[in-house]
C-alpha positions as MATLAB code, in Angstrom:
seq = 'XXXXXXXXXXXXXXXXXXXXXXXXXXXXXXXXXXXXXXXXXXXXXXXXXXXXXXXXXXXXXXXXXXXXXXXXXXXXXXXXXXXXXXXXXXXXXXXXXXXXXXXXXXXXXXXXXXXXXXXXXXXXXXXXXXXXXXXXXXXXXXXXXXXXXXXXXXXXXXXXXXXXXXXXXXXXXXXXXXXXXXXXXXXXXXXXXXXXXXXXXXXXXXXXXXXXXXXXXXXXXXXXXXXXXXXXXXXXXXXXXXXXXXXXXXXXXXXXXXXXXXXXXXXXXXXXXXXXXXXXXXXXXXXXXXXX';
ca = [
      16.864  -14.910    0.155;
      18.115  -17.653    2.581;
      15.135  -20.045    3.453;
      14.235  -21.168    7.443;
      17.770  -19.463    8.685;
      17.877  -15.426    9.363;
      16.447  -13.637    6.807;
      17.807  -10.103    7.701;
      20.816   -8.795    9.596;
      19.663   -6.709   12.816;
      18.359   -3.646   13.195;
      15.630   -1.078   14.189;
      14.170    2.210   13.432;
      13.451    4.693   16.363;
       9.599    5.451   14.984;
       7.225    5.406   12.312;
       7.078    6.206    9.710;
      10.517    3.937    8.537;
      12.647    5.196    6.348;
      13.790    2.893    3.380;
      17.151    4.458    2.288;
      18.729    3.155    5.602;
      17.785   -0.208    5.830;
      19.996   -3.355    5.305;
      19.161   -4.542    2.697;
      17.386   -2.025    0.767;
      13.671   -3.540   -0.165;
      13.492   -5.140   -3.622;
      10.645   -2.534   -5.668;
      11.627   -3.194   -9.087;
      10.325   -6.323  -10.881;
      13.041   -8.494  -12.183;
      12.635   -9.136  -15.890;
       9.396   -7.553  -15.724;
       7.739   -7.335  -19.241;
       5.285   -4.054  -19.273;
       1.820   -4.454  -21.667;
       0.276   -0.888  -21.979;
      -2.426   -2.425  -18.977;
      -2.800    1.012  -18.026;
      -1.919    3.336  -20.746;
      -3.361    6.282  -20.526;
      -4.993    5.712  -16.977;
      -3.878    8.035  -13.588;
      -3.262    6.738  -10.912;
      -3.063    7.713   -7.282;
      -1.183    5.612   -4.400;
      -0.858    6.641   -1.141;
       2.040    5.967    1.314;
       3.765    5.538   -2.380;
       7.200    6.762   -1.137;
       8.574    3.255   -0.213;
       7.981   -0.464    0.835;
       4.467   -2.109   -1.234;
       3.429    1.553   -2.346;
       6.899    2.060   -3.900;
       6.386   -1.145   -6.019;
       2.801   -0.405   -7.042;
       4.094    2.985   -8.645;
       7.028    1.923  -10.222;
       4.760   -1.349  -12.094;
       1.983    1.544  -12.509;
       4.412    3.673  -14.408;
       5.827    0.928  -16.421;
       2.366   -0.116  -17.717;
       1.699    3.522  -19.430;
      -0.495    5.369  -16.292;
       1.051    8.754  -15.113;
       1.180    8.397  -11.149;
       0.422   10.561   -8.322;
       1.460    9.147   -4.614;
       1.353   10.652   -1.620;
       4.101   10.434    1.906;
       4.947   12.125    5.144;
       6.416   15.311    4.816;
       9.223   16.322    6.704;
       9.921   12.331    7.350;
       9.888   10.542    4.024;
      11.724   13.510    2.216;
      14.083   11.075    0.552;
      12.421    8.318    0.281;
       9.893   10.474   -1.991;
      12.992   11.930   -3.878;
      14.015    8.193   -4.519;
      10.154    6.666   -5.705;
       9.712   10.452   -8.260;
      13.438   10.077   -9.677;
      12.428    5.855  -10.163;
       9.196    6.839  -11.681;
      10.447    9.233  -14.209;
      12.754    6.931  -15.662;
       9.731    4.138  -15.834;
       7.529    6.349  -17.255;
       6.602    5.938  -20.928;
       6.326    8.657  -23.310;
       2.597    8.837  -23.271;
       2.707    9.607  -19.631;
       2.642   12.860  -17.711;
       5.747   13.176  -15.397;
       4.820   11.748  -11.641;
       4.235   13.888   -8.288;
       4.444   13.599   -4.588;
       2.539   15.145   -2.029;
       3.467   15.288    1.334;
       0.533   15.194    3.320;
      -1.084   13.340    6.638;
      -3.897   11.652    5.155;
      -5.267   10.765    8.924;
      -7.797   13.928    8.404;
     -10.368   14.174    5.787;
      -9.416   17.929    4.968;
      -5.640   17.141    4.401;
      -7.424   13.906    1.416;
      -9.222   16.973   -0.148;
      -6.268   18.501   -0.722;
      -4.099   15.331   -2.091;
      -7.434   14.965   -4.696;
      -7.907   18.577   -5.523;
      -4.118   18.981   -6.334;
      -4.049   15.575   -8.849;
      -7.277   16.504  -10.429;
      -5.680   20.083  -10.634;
      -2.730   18.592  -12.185;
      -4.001   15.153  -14.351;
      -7.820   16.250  -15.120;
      -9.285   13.396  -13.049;
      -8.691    9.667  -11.284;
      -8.541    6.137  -12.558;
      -7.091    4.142   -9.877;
      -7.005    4.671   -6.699;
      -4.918    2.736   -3.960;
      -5.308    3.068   -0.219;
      -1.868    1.913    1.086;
      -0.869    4.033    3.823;
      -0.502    1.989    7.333;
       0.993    2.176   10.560;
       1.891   -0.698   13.389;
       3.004   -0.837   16.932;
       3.759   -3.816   18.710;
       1.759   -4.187   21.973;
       1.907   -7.069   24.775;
      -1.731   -6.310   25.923;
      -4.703   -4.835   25.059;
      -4.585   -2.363   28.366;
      -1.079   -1.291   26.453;
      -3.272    0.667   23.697;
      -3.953    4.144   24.472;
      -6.537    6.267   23.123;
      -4.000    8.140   21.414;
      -2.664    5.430   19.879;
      -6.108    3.595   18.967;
      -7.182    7.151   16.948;
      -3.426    7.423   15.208;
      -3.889    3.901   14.063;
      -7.005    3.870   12.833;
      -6.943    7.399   11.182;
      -3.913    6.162    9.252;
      -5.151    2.918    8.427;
      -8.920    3.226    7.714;
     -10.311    6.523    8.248;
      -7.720    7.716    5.379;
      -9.242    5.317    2.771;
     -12.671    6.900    3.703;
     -11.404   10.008    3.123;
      -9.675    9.383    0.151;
     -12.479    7.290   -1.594;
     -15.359   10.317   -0.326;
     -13.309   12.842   -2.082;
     -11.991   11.020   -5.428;
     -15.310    9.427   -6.261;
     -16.435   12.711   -7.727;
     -13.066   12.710  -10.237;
     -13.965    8.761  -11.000;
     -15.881    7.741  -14.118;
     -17.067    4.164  -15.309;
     -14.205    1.573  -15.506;
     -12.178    3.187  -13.108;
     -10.825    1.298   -9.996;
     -10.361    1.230   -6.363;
      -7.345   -0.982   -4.314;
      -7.499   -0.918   -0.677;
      -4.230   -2.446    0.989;
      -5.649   -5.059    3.860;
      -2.974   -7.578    5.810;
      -3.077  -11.195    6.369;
      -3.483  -10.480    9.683;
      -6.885   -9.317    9.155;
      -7.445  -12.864    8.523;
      -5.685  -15.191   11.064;
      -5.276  -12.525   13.841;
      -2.389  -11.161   15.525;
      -2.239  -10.987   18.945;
       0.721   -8.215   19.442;
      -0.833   -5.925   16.671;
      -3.994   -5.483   18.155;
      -5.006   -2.317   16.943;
      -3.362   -2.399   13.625;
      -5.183   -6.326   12.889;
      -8.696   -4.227   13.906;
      -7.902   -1.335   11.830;
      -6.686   -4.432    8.733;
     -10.163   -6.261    9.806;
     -12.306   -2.931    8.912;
     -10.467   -2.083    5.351;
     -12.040   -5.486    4.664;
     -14.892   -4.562    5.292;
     -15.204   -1.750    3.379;
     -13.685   -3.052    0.692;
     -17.101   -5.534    0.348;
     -19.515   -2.797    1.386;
     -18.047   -0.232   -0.898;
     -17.922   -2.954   -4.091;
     -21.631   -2.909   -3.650;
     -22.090    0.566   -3.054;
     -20.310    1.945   -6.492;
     -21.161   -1.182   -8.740;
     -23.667    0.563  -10.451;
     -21.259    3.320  -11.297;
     -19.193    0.775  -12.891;
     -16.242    1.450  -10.566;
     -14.897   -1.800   -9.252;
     -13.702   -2.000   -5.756;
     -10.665   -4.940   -4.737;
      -7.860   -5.169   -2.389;
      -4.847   -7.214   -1.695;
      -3.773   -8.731    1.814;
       0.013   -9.295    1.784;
       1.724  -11.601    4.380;
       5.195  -10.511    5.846;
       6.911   -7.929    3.379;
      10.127   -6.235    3.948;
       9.453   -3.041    4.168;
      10.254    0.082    6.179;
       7.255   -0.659    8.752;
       9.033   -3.905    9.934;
      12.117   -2.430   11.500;
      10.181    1.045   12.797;
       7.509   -1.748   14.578;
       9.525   -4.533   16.092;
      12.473   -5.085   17.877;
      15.949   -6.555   16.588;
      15.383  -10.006   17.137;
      11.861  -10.378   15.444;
      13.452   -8.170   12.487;
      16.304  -10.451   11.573;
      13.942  -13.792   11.320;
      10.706  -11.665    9.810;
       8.907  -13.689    7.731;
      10.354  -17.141    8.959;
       6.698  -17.824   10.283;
       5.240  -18.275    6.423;
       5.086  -22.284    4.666;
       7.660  -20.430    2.339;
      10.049  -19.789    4.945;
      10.669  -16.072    4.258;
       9.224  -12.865    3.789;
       8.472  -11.689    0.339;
       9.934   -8.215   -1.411;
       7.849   -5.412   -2.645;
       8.142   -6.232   -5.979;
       6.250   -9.837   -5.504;
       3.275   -7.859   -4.125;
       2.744   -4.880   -6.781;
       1.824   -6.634   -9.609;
      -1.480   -8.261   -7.911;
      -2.230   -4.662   -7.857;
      -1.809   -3.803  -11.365;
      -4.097   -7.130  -12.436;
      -6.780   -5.390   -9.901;
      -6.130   -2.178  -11.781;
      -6.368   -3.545  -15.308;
      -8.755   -4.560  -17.622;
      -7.723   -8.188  -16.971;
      -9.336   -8.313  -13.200;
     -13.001   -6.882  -15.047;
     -15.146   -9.373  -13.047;
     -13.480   -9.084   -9.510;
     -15.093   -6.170   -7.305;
     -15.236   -6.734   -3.639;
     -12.600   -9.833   -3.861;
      -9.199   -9.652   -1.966;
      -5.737  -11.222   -3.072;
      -3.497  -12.696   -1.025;
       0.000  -13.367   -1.544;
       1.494  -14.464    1.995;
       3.492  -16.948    1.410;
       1.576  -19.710    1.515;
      -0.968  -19.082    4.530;
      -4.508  -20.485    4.009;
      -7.156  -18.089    4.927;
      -9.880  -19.747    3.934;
     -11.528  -16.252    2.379;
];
């Protein structure tokens, strides 16, 4: 990818969620040269927004390191994208492995989580690892700009899911198993036109901390990773044309990174190799120092 110049051609996406299929260029989820180890043989694992972008990544290294995968997307809007990461997943999948499933489901309500859990449990017996990934963004020029409406959808997606989700797999969890919550660097430095979505980033840190302490003694270890600017379908469904084409221009590395340079920080979180992190956060951005 060119370095300080454009880094993508034009273009936009009417709303969220963003649809990967149609972007220019397609986001990079497979890991070039990437040497699998049996990390998680025999492990399940459940990813939500999983369809495309970072989640898309995560499932594809999951697979190729032995765990059968579950992930979860928005029905009716990520259709193909889903099609796409299942069709991916079954060719990475080793023998060992139970063939992957999607659920299409809005995780923004704890009764719709139930559900996502009850049906992998239903299908795999129980959970391993867990990763909170879903997110939305909208670009705002002041705080009055924020609506109600907006502040709830944002936050239900971004922090009230992982709640959910945690509450109802905890049960399905034994010792050794792990949780990832997806945070953002913004979290860390701030961002003054994603207000809502930087709060929302702000409070998956702090759970991920508080809930590290709150399951140690279960053994279940609780981590996260805060990417910097990653081309994914949320860029082009949040900003306009202009910001698109020189995303991740901002970084000391002069570019934004591709899904597959951000998955496999998850699978050393999800792997016996991470076994005295719990309530730590990764951050591959590019080079920003965030001093956490």
């Amino acid at each position: 990818m060119a370095s300080g110049k454009q880094q993508f051609p034009s273009q936009k996406q009417e709303k969220q969620p963003g649809k990967e299929h149609v972007m220019d260029p397609v986001p990079q989820a497979t890991v070039p040269d990437y040497r699998p180890a049996n990390k998680l043989q025999g492990k399940v694992a459940v990813v939500t927004g999983g369809d495309s972008g970072i989640g898309r990544a995560v499932c594809h290294c999951f697979a190729l390191e032995g765990a059968t995968v579950a992930f979860t997307y928005v029905k009716g809007e990520e259709d193909k994208d889903a099609e796409d990461t299942l069709c991916m997943l079954k060719q990475a999948k080793t023998s060992e492995a139970k063939d992957p499933i999607a659920i299409g489901m809005d995780l923004g309500f704890d009764e719709n989580c139930r559900k996502v859990v009850e049906e992998v449990v239903n299908a795999f017996g129980r959970i391993d690892i867990l990763v909170n990934n879903s997110a939305e963004q909208y670009v705002v020029r002041s705080v009055e700009e924020i609506t109600e409406e907006q502040l709830e959808r944002v936050f239900r997606t971004n922090i009230f899911s992982y709640f959910f989700m945690v509450r109802h797999s905890l049960k399905h969890m034994g010792e050794g198993s792990t949780i990832i919550n997806t945070t953002s660097v913004n979290a860390y430095k701030g961002n003054p036109q994603l207000l809502d979505y930087t709060s929302s980033k702000g409070a998956v840190v702090a759970f991920i901390r508080a809930l590290a302490l709150h399951v140690v003694d279960k053994g279940i270890r609780v981590n996260g990773v805060a990417p910097g600017p990653v081309w994914t379908p949320l860029i082009p469904a949040s900003f306009p044309e202009d910001k698109v084409a020189n995303f991740g221009s901002q970084v000391p590395m002069k570019r934004a990174a591709q899904p597959y340079e951000i998955a496999p920080s998850y699978v050393f979180l999800a792997s016996k190799e991470s076994s005295y992190y719990t309530g730590q956060v990764l951050h591959p951005n590019g080079g920003v120092i965030v001093n956490a």
